[in-house]
C-alpha positions, 0 to 999 in steps of 0.5 A: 500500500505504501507503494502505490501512496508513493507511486500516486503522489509522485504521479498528481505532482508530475501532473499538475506541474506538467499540465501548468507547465503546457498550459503556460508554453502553448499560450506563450507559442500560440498567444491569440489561442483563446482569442476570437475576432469579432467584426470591427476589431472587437476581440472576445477572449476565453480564459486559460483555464478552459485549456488546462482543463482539456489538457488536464483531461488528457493526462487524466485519460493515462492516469486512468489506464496506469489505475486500470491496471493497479486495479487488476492487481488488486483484483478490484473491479470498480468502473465508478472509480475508473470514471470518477478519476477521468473527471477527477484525478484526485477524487478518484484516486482517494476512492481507489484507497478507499477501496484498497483499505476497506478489502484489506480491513475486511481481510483481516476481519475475516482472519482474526474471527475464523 
């Protein structure tokens, strides 16, 4: 369990700080990205966190197959949590702990009754 608390920190640090990171470098190469022109030089402009938030998407599709698979190690099948995750990566990720506790509290029970 200590492996996969590690293993999923590193992972949300390394997004988070990639996807600002892309958001920063894509608007800072393609400036007028967000921008429409309108007629008569009226310009609307959308904000930055409408391409993060794609972008986060994105990376939350990988993080979704690496906890497919962490999932099918632990013999865990919660498509809920696989879901959530896409929508968002933290939620997710705290109800696949959730999840991974509770089996091994119930484990245990299970042991010291019989």
């Amino acid at each position: 369990m200590i492996y996969l608390i590690k293993k999923y920190t590193i992972l949300m640090l390394a997004l988070i700080i990639v996807v600002g990171l892309l958001t920063e470098l894509t608007l800072s190469i393609f400036p007028d990205l967000l921008t429409t022109k309108i007629a008569e030089g009226v310009t609307n402009t959308m904000g930055k966190g409408y391409l993060e938030r794609g972008i986060e998407y994105l990376f939350n599709v990988v993080l979704v197959i690496i906890l497919y698979k962490d999932m099918k190690k632990e013999n865990i099948y919660a498509i809920p949590v696989l879901v959530l995750t896409f929508f968002s990566n933290l939620v997710g990720i705290l109800f696949f702990f959730l999840i991974i506790t509770s089996k091994t509290l119930n484990y245990k029970k299970l042991i010291y009754n019989e």
